[in-house]
C-alpha positions in Angstrom: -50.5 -35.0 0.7 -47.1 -34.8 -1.7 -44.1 -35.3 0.2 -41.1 -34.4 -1.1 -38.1 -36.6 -0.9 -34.7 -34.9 -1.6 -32.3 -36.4 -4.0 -29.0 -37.4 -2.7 -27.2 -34.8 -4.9 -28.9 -31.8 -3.9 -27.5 -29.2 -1.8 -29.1 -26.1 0.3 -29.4 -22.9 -1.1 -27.5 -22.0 1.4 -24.6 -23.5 0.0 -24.5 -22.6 -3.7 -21.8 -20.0 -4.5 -23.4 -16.7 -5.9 -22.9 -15.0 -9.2 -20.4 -12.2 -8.3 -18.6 -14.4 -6.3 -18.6 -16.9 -9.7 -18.0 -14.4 -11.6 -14.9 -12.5 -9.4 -13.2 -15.1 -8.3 -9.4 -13.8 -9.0 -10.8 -10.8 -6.8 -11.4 -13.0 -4.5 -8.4 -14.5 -4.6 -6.5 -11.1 -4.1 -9.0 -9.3 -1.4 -9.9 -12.2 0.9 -8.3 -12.5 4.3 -8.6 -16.2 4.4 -5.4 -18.3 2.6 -5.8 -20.1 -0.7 -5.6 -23.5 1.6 -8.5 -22.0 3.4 -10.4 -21.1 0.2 -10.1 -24.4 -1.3 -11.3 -26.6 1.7 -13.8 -24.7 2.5 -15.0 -25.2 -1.3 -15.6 -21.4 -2.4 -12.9 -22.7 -5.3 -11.9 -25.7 -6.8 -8.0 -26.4 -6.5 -7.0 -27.0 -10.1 -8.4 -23.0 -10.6 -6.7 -22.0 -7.0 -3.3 -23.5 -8.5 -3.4 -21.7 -11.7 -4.5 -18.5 -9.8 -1.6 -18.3 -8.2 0.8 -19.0 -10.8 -0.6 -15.5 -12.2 -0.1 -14.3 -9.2 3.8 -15.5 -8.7 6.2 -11.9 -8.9 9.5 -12.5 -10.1 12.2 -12.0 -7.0 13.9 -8.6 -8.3 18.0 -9.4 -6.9 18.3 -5.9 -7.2 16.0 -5.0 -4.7 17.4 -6.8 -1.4 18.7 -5.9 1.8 22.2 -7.2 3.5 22.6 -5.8 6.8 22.1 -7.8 9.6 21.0 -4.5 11.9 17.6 -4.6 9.5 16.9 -8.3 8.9 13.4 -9.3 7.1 10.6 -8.0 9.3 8.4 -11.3 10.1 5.2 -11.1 8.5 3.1 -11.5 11.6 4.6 -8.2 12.9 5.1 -6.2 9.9 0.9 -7.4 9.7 -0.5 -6.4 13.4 1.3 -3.1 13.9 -0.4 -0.7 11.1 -1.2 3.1 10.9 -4.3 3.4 9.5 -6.0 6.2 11.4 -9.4 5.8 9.3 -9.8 2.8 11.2 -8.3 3.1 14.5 -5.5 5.2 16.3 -4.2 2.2 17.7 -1.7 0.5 15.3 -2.6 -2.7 17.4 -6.5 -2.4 16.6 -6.3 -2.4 13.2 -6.1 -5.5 11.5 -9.3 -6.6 13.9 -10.9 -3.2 12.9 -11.0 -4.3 8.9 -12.1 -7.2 9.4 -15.6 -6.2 8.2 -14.5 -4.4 5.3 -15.4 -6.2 2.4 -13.2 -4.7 -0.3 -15.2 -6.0 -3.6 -14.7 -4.5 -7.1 -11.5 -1.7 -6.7 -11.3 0.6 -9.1 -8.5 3.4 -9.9 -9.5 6.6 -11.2 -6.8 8.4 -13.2 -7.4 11.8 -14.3 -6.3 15.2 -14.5 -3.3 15.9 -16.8 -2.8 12.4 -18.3 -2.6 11.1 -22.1 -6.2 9.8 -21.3 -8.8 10.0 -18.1 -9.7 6.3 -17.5 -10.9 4.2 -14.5 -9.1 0.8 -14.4 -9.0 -2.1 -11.8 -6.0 -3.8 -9.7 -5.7 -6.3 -12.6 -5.7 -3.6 -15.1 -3.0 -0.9 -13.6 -0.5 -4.3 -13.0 -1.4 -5.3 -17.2 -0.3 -1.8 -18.1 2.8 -1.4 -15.9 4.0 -5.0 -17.5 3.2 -7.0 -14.8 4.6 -7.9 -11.0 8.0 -8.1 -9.6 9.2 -8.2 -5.8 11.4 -6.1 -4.1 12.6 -6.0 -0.3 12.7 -2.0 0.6 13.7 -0.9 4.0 10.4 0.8 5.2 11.3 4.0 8.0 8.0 5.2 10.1 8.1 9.0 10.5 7.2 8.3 14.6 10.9 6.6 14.4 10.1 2.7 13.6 11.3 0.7 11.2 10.6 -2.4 9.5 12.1 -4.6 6.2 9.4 -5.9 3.8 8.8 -8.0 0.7 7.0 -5.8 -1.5 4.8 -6.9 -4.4 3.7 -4.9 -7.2 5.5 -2.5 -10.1 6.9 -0.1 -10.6 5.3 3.8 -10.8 7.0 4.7 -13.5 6.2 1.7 -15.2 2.7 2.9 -15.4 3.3 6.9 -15.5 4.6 5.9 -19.1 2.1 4.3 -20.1 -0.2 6.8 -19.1 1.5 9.6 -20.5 0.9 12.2 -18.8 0.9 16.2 -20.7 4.1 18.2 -20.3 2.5 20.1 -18.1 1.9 17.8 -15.4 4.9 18.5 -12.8 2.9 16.3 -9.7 1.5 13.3 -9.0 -2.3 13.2 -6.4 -2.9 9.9 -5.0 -6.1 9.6 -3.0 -7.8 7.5 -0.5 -11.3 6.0 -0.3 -13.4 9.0 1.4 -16.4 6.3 3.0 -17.1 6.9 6.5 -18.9 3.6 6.5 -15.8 1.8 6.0 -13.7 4.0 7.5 -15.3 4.1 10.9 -12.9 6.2 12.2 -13.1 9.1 10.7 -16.3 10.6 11.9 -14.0 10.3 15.2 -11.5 12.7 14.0 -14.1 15.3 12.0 -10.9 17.8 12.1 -8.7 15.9 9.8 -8.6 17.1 6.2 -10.1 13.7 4.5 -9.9 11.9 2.2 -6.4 11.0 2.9 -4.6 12.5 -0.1 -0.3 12.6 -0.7 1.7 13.5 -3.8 5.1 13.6 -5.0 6.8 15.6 -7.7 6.5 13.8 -11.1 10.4 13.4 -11.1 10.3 11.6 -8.2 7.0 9.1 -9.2 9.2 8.0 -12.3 12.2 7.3 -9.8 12.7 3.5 -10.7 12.8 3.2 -6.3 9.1 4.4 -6.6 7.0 1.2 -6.6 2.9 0.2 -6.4 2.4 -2.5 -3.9 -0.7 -5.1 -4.5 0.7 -7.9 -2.5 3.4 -8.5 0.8 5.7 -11.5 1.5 4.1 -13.8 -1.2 0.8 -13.1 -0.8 -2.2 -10.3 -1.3 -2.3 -7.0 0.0 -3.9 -7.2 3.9 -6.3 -4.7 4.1 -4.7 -2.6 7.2 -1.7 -2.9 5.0 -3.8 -0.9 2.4 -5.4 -3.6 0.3 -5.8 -3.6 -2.5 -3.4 -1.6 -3.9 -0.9 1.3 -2.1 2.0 3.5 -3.0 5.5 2.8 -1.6 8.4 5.0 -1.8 11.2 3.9 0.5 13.4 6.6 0.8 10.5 9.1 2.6 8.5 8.3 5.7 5.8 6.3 5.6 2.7 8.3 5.5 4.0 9.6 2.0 3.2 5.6 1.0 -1.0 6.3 0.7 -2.6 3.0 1.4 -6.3 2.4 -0.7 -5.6 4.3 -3.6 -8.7 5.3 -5.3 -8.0 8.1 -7.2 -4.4 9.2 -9.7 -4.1 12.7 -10.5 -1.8 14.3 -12.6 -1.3 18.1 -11.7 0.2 21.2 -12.6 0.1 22.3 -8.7 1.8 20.9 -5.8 -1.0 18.9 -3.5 -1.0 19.0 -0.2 -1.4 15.9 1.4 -3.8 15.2 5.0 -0.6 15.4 7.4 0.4 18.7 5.6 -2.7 20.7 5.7 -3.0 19.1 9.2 0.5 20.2 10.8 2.3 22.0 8.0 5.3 22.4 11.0 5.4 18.6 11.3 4.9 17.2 8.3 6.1 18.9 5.2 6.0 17.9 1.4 8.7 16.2 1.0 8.9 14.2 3.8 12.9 12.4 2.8 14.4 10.1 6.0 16.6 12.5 7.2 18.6 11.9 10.2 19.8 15.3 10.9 16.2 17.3 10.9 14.4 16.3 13.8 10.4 16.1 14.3 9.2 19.1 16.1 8.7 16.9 19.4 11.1 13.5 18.9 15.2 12.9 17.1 14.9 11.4 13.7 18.3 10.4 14.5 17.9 6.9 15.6 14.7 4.2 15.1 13.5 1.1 16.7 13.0 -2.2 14.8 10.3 -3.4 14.6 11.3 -7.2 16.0 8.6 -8.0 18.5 10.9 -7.4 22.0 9.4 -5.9 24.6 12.6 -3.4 24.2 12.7 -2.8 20.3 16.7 -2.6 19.4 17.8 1.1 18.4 19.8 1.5 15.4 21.3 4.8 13.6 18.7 6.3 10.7 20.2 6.3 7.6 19.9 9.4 5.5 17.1 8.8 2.6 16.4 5.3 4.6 19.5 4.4 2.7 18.6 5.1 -0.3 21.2 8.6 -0.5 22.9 6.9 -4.0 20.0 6.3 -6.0 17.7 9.2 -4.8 20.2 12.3 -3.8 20.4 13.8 -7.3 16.3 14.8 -7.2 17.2 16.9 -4.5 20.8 18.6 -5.0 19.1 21.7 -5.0 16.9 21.3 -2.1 18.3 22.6 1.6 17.4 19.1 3.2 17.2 21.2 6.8 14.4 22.8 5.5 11.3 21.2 6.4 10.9 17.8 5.3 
């Protein structure tokens, strides 16, 4: 009988790291929830590459983008992380970070279509080349339901990109859309009377606002997947659900879209969707919001008007009634 002896220097099967994950491993970098540290000791990538990884990864610190008032101080990352819409997932903002857990995001694309210089599908790595790279910035971040929060945003900036693009003349609005996978979002079969794939726009005038900004990363690190990894739109000065997470799909259009909270209470949630202090929510003030600092009684402080943004974004609007709707 031949028996076998195993060398010293071989290792299980088990063990060996697969093609794609070879092959991907700056994905990997971006899209897993474990830390670099944790990715290195547990030996899925050597350190020297891990290191040079994350230079890439470094966003220049934007000075113009920062926020001085001691009423909104820095939201700490293990909040602004554990308290998430994400309603394909889980109504529960607290439920969601251990609800994606088993989404495994792998290859992200971006289709961009519609009226643009050129219909294209491009990856995370590929919409951040185009736009010129990353930069941070620290936006004040105002929750429609009245909460607010102060986050270190990764990414670039829309307009960045939209140029690059170059979308026709006739393009006057910008689509963004959501994945549409009931297997990943397990929620959604739950809620068979919402209008999905979650979809939101804004005017093209207002995408090319320099405020407007694509977020692939938070406080120094990547996008966490209930924060809408990989890649999700931010625009400061309107309520959050105008800042689609997952973006899958670009669209530049010669009609207005209507986005899921629209079509779904067109009394609630209008188009526009600016902070506005003075125009209440059918059912709750807009006046005031509560921090989000972790007390079991969050402080209140006065809502600014455009989030606090009025200087830089009031001049889209200067014909708009901003009593009317959202």
């Amino acid at each position: 009988m031949f028996i076998r002896v195993k060398k010293s220097w071989e290792i299980p099967e088990s063990l060996v790291t697969s093609e794609e994950v070879y092959l991907n491993r700056r994905r990997l970098l971006q899209v897993s929830g474990l830390g670099v540290a944790g990715l290195v000791s547990g030996g899925l990538i050597p350190e020297a590459w891990a290191k040079e990884e994350l230079k890439k990864l470094e966003a220049r610190k934007n000075p113009a983008f920062k926020i001085e008032d001691p009423q909104r101080p820095l939201t700490k990352e293990s909040l602004a992380t554990s308290y998430n819409n994400f309603y394909e997932f889980s109504l529960d903002k607290d439920e969601v970070q251990d609800k994606v857990k088993s989404w495994t995001l792998g290859p992200w694309k971006v289709e961009i279509s519609g009226l643009a210089g050129a219909n294209k599908t491009l990856d995370v790595d590929g919409l951040t080349s185009l736009a010129g790279g990353l930069e941070e910035r620290i936006y004040r971040f105002r929750c429609v339901e009245a909460w607010s929060m102060v986050v270190p945003w990764t990414g670039f900036p829309l307009a960045e990109l939209i140029k690059k693009l170059k979308p026709s003349s006739k393009a006057k609005f910008v689509k963004f859309q959501s994945f549409d996978d009931r297997k990943i979002g397990t929620n959604m079969n739950k809620l068979p009377y919402y209008p999905w794939p979650y979809t939101e726009g804004l005017t093209l005038e207002e995408a090319l606002h320099p405020l407007a900004f694509i977020a692939t990363g938070m406080y120094g690190k990547a996008l966490p997947k209930q924060n809408g990894a990989p890649i999700r739109l931010i625009v400061p000065w309107k309520y959050g659900f105008k800042s689609i997470k997952s973006i899958v799909k670009m669209e530049f259009t010669e009609t207005r879209p209507v986005g899921l909270w629209e079509k779904l209470a067109p009394k609630e949630y209008g188009f526009y969707a600016n902070v506005n202090p003075q125009k209440a929510h059918p059912r709750w003030s807009q006046s005031s919001e509560r921090v989000l600092d972790g007390k079991l009684f969050p402080t209140k402080i006065p809502t600014l008007l455009f989030n606090g943004y009025e200087k830089e974004v009031a001049g889209l609007y200067k014909n708009l009634d901003l009593n009317l709707n959202y």
